[in-house]
N, C-alpha and C positions, 0 to 999 in steps of 0.2 A: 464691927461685923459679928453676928452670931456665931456661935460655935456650931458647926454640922454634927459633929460628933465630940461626946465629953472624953475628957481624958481616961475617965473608969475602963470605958468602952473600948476604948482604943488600946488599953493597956490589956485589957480582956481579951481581943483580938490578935494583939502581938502575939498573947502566950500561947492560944490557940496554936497558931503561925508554929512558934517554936518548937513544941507540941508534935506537932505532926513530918515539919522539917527534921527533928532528934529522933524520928525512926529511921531516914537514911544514915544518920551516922553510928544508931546501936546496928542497923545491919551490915554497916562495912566493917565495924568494929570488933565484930563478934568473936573473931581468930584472934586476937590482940588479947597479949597477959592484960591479969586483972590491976594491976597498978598501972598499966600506958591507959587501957580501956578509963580507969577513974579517972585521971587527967582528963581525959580529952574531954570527958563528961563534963565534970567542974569549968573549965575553960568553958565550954559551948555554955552555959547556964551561967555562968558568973556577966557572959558578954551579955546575954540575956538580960540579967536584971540591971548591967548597967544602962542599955538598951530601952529600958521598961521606964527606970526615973532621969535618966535624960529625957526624955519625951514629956515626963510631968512634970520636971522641972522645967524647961523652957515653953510650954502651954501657959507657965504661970507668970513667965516673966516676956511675952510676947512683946515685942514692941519695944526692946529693951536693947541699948546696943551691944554685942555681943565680942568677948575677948576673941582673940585669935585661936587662943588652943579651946575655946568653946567650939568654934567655927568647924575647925578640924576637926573635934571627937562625934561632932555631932552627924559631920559629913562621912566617916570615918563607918559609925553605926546604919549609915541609909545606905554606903553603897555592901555591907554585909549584909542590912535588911533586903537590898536588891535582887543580891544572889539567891539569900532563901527563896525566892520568888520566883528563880531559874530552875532549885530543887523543887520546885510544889507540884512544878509542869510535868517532869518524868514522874514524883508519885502519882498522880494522877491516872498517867498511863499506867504504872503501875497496878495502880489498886482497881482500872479496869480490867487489866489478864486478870488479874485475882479473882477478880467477882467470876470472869467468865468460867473459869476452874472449875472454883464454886461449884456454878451450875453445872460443867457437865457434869461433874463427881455426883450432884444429885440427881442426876438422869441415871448413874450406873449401879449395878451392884456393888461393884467394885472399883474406888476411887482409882483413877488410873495419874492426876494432876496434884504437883504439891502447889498448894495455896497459898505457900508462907513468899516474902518478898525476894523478890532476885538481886542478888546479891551484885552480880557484873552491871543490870542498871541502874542501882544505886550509885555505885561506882561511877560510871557514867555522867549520872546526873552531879554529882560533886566536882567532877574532873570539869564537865562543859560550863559548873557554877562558880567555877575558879576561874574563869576566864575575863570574863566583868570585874568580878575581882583584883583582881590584878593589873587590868588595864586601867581600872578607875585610881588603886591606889598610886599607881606608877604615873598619872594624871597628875597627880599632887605633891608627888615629890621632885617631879623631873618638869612636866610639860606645863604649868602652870606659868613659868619663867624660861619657857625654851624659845625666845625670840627668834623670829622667821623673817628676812627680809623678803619682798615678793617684788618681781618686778616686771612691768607690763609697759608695751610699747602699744601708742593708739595712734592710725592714721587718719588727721583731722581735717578734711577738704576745705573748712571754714578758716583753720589755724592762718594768724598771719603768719610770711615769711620768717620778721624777725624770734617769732618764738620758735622757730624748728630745729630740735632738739633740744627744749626746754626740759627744765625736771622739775616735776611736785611730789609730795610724800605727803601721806595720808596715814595718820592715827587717829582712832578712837576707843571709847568705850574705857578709859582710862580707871574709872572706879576705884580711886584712889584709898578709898575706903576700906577697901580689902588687904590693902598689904600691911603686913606686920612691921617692913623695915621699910629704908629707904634704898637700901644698897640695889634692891632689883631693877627701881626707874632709872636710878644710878648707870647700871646698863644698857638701860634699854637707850637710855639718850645719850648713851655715849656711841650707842650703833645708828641711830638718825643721824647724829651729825659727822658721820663716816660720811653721808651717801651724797654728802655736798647739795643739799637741794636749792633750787631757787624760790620755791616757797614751801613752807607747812599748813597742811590745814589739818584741825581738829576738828571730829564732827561728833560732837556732843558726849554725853555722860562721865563728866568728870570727877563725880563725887557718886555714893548710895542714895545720899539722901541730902546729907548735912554741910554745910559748906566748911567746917571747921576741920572735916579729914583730909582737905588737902596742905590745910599751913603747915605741915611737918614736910611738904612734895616741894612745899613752891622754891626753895632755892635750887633744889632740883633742875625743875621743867623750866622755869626761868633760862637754865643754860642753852638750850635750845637753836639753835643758831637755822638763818634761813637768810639767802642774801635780799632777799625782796621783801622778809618778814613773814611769820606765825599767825593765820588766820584763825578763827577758832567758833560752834556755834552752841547752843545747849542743846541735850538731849532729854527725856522725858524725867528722870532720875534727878538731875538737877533741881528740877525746879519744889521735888521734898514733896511730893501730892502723897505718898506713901509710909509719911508721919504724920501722926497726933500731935497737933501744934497746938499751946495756949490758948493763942489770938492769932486771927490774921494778922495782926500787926507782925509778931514773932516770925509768921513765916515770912511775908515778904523781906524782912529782915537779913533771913539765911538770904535768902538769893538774892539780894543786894551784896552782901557779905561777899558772896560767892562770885558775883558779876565784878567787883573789887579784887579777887583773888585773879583773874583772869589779868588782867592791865597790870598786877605786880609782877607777873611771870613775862608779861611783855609781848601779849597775846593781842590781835587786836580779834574783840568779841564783835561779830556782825548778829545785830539783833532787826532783822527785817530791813537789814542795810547793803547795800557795796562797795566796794572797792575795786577801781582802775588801776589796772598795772599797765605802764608804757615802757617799750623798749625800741628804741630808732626810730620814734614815731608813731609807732603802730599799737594797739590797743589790746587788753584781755580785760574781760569782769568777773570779779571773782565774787556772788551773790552768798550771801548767809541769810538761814532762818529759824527761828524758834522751833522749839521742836512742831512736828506736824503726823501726826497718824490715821491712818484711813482706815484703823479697826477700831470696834469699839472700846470706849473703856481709857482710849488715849486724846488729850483734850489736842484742839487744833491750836495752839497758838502760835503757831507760824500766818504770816502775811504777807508770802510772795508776792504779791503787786507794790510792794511798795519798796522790795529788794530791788524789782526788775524797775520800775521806774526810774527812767533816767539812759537805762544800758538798751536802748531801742537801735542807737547806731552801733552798738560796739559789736564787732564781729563775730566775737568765739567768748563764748560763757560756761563759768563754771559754778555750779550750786554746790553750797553746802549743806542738808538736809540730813537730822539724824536719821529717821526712818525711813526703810525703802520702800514703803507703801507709801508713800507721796508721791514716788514717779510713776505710777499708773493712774493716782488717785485726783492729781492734778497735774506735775508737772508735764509729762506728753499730751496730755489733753486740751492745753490752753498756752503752754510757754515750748512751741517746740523749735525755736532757734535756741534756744537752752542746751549746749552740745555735751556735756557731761554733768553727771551728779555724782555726788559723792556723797553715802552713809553706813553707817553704821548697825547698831543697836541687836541685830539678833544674835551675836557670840560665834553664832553657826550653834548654839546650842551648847559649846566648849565641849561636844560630843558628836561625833558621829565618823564614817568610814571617808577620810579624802587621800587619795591613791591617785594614779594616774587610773584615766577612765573610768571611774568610779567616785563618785561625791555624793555622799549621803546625810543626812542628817534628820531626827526628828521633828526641828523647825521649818523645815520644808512644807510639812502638814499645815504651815500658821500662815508662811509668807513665801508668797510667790519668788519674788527676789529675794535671796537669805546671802547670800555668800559667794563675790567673785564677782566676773563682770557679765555683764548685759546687754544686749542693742535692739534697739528700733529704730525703722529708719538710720536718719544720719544722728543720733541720740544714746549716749551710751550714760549706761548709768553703775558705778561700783560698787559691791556691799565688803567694806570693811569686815572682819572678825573680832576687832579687838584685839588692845593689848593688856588687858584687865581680864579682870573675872569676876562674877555675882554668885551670892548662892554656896555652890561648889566651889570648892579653891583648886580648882585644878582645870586641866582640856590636855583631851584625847581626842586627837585625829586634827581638830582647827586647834591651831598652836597658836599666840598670840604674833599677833601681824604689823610690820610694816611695809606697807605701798608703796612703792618708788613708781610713778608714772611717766614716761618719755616721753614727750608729746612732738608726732613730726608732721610736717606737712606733707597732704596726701598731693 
């Protein structure tokens, strides 16, 4: 893909940025002895130019996999570049009373307006740019690995008798790729198989890109325990669209590699497949599909009709589908004895405000369904958050999740 912007430019741009953000902090600074005052300077400017060739240096090695403490310094510099972005807003305001001063002073004989910068909303603007700040870093060292069990109880008119009071548990978005150790899956699956379930499903994204980041996971997730078995289906990430491969040959490779990595952990991968669960007779299907998106930019390669084929008598069904833009996109539209889905994929953005009464997020602007549950009609469908992370190594506000689902008869 072309460059939008060259790195000169962009580096140009930064120092602008910096530039005009280092007038808030010479004006809050201005009482402060001249040695605290030099620190603070050098510090602000030093972060600066690390700021300036981190940027050139990773423009250069784009597409390159990246260490962990790259990951971190890098995320580290965007969410300080953030905040300056929080300081530009109050200058702004700023340097509108200014201008207005200005003007009346040159309406009058006599200036009656000091034009120079105020010092309480500088002040202001650092204190409310500390706040992102802080919640992003605290993101990264705390909530990135602050496991949430969730637990939801659904009443299902179709449910046979003998599942009433079934449990299922639902991860995704594993992105094995992002963790530095093993010790944190280490936990997280030692809190799944707390919750006793009767089955696991995983709904897609188990790797960034490469199938080779998770053989350092698989003795891991392998431990995994479910009394009816670990379902599991890919997510868009999997399948590596967003690497520079060789040859085709090399990438179907990975995902072979990677579809192999699944059946060593003990997973069964549904690839446009089902599976019947019986208990006292009575039946459930549990449907997997390739990944499936209904914006552009994500290939369809999901083939529900050939999951559902077959499950025409079975009662109560459950799909596995990484993206929740499938259940507007097709599954309520043409499969709606399909009673629950299950996906993954938006993080919840690993940002935004969830409180009681209050559930916000940026990716709400992308997808309709982002995060939590759903209903239409007799059709419910749930958006995982993840217990992984992309990108950012950290989440603020959507914590990584595991879903415990009850299932009773209505």
């Amino acid at each position: 893909m072309r460059r939008i912007i060259s790195p000169g430019i962009a580096v140009l741009l930064l120092l602008l940025l910096d530039l005009y953000v280092f007038q808030a902090i010479s004006t809050v600074t201005q009482s402060l002895p001249l040695t605290l005052r030099g620190s603070i300077y050098f510090i602000y400017w030093a972060v600066c130019a690390l700021t300036a060739g981190t940027f050139v240096f990773t423009s250069r090695e784009r597409g390159a996999t990246r260490s962990p403490f790259l990951t971190y310094l890098i995320s580290t510099l965007f969410i300080i570049f953030g905040s300056k972005l929080v300081v530009v807003l109050f200058l702004l305001v700023d340097d509108a009373v200014r201008l207005g001063k200005v003007a009346l002073n040159s309406m009058s004989t006599v200036p009656d307006f000091d034009p120079s910068r105020s010092v309480l909303l500088n002040q202001v603007a650092l204190l409310v740019a500390a706040v992102p700040f802080v919640a992003f870093m605290y993101g990264m060292m705390k909530g990135a690995y602050d496991y949430r069990v969730k637990r939801i109880k659904l009443r299902l008119p179709h449910l046979p008798q003998a599942f009433d009071g079934y449990k299922m548990l639902q991860i995704s978005d594993l992105h094995t790729g992002s963790f530095n150790s093993t010790a944190p899956l280490k936990e997280a699956v030692a809190l799944i198989n707390k919750q006793e379930a009767d089955l696991v499903f995983f709904t897609g994204d188990l790797v960034n890109n490469l199938a080779s980041e998770v053989q350092q996971h698989i003795p891991t997730l392998k431990q995994i325990r479910a009394k009816e078995g670990v379902f599991s289906v890919l997510g868009n990430h999997d399948y590596a669209d967003y690497v520079r491969w060789e040859s085709p040959e090399a990438k179907r490779q990975n995902l072979q590699t990677l579809i192999q990595s699944h059946g060593k952990m003990g997973w069964q991968l549904l690839l446009n497949e089902h599976r019947v669960i019986q208990k006292d007779g009575q039946k459930i299907a549990v449907l997997g599909v390739e990944n499936w998106g209904n914006r552009a930019g994500f290939p369809k390669y999901g083939r529900l009709e050939e999951a559902y084929r077959g499950t025409e008598g079975v009662p109560f069904k459950v799909l596995l589908s990484h993206d929740p833009s499938h259940w507007d996109g097709e599954v309520n539209q043409k499969y709606q004895d399909i009673d629950l889905m299950l996906a993954g994929h938006t993080h919840g953005m690993q940002f935004g405000l969830n409180i009681p009464g209050l559930k916000w997020s940026p990716v709400q602007y992308v997808y309709k369904q982002w995060a939590g549950l759903y209903q239409k009609g007799r059709q419910y469908l749930y958006v995982n958050t993840g217990l992984g992370f992309l990108g950012y190594p950290g989440r603020v506000g959507f914590l990584p999740e595991i879903t415990v689902f009850e299932l009773q008869k209505a």
